[in-house]
MARZA-420762 format. One record per residue (C-alpha): residue number from 1; x, y, z; residue in three letters. Coordinates in nm, 4 decimals. Each point is the difference from the previous one (the first is absolute). Layout:
N
num NUM	east X	north Y	up Z	residuo ALA
...
***
This chain:
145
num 1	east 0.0000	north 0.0000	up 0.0000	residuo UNK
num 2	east 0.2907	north 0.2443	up 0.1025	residuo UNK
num 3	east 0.1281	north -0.0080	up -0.4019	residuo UNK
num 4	east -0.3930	north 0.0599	up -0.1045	residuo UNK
num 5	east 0.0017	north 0.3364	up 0.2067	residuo UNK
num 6	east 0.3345	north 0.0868	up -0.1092	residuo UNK
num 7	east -0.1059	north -0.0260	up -0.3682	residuo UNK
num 8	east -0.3288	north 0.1873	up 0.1074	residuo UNK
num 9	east 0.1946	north 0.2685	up 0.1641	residuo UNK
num 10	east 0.2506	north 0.0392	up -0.2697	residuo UNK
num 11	east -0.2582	north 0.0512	up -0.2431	residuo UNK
num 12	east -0.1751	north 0.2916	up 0.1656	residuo UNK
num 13	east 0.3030	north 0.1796	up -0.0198	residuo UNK
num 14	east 0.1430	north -0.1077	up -0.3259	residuo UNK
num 15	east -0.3268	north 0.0592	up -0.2042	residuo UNK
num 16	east -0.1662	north 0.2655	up 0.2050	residuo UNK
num 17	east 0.3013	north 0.2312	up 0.0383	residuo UNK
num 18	east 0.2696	north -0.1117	up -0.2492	residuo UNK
num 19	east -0.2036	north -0.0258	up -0.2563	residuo UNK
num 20	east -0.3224	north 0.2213	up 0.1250	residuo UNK
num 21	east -0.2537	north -0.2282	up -0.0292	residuo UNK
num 22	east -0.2142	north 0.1121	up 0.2054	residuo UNK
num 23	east -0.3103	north -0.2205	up -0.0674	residuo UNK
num 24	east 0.2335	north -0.2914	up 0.1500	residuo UNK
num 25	east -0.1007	north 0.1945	up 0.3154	residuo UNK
num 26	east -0.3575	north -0.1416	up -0.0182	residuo UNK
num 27	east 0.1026	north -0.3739	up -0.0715	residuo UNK
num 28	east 0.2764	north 0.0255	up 0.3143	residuo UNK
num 29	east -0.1698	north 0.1679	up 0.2439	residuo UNK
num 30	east -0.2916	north -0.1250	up 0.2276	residuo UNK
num 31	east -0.3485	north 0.1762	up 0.0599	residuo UNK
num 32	east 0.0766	north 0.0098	up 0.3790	residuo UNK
num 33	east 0.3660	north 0.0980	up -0.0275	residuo UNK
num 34	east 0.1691	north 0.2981	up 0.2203	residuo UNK
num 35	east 0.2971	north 0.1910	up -0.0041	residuo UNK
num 36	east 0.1057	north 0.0946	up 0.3547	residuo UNK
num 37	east 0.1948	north 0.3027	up -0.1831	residuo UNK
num 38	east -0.2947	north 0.0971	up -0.2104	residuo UNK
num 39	east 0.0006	north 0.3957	up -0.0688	residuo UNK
num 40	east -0.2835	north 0.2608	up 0.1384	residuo UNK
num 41	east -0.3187	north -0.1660	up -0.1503	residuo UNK
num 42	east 0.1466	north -0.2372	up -0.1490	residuo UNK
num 43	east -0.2820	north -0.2951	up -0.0448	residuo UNK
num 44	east 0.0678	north -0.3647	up 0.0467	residuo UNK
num 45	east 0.0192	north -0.2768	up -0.2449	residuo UNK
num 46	east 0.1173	north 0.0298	up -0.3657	residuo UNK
num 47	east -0.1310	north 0.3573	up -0.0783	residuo UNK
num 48	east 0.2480	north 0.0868	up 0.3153	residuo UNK
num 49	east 0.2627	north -0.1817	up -0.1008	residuo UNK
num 50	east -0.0322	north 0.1694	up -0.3874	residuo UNK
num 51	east -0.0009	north 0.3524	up 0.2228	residuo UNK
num 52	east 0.3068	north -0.0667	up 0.1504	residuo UNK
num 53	east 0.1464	north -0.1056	up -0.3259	residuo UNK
num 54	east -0.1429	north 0.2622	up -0.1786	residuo UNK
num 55	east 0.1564	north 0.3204	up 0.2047	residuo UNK
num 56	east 0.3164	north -0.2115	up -0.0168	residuo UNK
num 57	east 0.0073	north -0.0201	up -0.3961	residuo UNK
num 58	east -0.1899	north 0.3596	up -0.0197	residuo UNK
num 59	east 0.3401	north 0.0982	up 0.1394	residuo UNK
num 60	east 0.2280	north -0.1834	up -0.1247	residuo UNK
num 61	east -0.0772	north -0.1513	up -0.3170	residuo UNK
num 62	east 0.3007	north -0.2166	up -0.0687	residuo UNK
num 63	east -0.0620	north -0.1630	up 0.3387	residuo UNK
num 64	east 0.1738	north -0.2652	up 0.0441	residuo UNK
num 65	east 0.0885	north -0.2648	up 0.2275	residuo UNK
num 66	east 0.3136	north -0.2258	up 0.0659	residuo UNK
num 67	east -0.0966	north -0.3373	up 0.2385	residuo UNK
num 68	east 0.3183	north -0.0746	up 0.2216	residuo UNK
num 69	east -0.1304	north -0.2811	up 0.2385	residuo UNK
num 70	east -0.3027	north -0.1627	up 0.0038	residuo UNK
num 71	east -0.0848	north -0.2502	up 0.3615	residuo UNK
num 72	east -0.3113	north -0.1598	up -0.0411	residuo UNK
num 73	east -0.1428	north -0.2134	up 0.3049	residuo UNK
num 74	east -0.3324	north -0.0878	up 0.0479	residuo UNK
num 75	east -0.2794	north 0.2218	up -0.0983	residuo UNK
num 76	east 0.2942	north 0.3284	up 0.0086	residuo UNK
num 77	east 0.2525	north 0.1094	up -0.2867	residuo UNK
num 78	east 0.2238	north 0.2165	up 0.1467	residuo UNK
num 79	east 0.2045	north 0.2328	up -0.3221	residuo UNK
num 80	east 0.2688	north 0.2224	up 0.0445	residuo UNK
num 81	east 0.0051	north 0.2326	up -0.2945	residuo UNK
num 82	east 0.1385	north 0.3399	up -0.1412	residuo UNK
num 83	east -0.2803	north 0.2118	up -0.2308	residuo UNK
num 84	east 0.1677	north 0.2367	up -0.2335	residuo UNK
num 85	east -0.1678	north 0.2523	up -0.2462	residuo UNK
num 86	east 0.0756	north 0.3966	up -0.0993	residuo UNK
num 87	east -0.2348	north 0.2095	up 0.1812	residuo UNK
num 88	east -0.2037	north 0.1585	up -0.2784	residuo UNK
num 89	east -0.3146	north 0.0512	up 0.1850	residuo UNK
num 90	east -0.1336	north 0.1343	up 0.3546	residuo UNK
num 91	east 0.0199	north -0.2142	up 0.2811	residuo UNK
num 92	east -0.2038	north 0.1106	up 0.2944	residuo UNK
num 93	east 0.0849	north 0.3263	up -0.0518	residuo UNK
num 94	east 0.3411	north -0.0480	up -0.0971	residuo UNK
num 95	east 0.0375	north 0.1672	up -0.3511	residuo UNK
num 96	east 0.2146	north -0.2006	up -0.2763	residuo UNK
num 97	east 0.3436	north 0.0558	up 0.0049	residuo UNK
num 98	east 0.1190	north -0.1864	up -0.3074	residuo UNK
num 99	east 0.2549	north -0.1757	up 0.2349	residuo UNK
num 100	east -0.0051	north -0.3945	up 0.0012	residuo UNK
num 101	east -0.0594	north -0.1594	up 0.3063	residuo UNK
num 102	east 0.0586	north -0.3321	up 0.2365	residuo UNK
num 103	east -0.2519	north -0.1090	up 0.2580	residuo UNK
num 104	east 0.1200	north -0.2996	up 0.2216	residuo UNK
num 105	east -0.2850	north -0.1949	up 0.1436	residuo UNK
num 106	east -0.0824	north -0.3389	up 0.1598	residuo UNK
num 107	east -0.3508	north -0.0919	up -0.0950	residuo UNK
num 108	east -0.1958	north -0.2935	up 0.1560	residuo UNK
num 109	east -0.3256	north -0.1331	up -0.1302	residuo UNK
num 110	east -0.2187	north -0.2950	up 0.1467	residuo UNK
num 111	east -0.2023	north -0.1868	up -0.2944	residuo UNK
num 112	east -0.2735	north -0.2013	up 0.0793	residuo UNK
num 113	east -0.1925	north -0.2699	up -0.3421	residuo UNK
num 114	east 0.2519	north 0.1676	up -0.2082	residuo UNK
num 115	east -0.0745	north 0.3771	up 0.0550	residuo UNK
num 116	east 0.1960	north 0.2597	up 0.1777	residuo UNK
num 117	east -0.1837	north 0.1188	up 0.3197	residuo UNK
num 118	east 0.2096	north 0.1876	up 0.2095	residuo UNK
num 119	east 0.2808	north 0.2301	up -0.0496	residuo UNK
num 120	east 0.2416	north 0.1907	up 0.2151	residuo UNK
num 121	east 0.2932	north 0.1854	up -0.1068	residuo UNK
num 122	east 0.3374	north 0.1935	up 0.1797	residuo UNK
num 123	east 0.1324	north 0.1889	up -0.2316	residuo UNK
num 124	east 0.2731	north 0.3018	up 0.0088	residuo UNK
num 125	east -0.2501	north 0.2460	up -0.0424	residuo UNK
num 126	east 0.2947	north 0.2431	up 0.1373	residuo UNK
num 127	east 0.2340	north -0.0654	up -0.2758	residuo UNK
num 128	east -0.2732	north 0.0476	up -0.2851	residuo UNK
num 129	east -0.0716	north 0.3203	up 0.1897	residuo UNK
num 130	east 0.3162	north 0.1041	up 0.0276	residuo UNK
num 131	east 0.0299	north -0.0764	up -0.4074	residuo UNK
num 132	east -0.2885	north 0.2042	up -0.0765	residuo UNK
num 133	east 0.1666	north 0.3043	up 0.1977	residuo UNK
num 134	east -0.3682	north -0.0210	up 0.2499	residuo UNK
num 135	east 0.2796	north 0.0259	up 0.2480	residuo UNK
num 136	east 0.3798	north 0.0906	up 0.0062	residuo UNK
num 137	east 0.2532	north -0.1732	up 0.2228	residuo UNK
num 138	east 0.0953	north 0.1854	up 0.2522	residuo UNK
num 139	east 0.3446	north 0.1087	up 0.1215	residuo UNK
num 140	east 0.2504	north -0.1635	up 0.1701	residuo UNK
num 141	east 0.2086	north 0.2460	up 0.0885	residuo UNK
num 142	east -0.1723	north 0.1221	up 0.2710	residuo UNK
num 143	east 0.1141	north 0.0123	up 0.3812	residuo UNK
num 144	east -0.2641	north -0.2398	up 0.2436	residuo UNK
num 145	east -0.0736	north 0.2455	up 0.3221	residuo UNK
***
């Protein structure tokens, strides 16, 4: 079973953001699923999912992502994964800056009859920050008091 949810895993982010098929979304995905990172509003199941993906590629339309490790055990795939892309469109706020980006993440989803129901993410949210200028790094130089 672990090799099933591997493959299952692999191909929501091979065909959904490699190659932006989005309607793979709906075959993937299951009516009850949840995303324990879901934005403001964000509703669950597929159409949430496809809202997630779809500020994601709305901002960076070369999106892309490169699968390091893949765990599988039991009903949990565990992924460890860099997303790359050129920010060429707002991102919460965050107005394009032409400048390519890398977004390091570890990404676990539970699947349950051969759908993807759950979904939690830790991602450096800093870093792409930082890479979109939202904020600068501060000085080091600085004396502690």
């Amino acid at each position: 079973m672990s090799d099933q949810h591997k493959a299952l895993a692999r191909r929501l982010l091979d065909e959904v953001f490699n190659e932006g098929r989005d309607e793979t979304i709906d075959e993937l995905i299951g009516d009850d699923y949840v995303d324990h990172g879901a934005l403001t509003g964000q509703p669950p199941g597929p159409d949430g999912a496809r809202a997630m993906y779809t500020v994601f590629r709305n901002a960076f339309p070369d999106l892309r992502v490169d699968m390091h490790e893949m765990v599988a055990e039991r009903d949990l795939v565990a992924v460890r994964a860099t997303f790359s892309g050129t920010s060429q469109g707002a991102l919460m706020g965050a107005q394009p800056t032409g400048n390519p980006i890398a977004l390091t993440s570890m990404l676990f989803l539970r699947l349950r009859d051969g759908k993807i129901v759950e979904r939690w993410e830790q991602a450096d949210l800093l870093g792409l920050m930082l890479q979109l200028n939202i904020v600068q790094q501060g000085d080091s130089g600085g004396e502690a008091g």
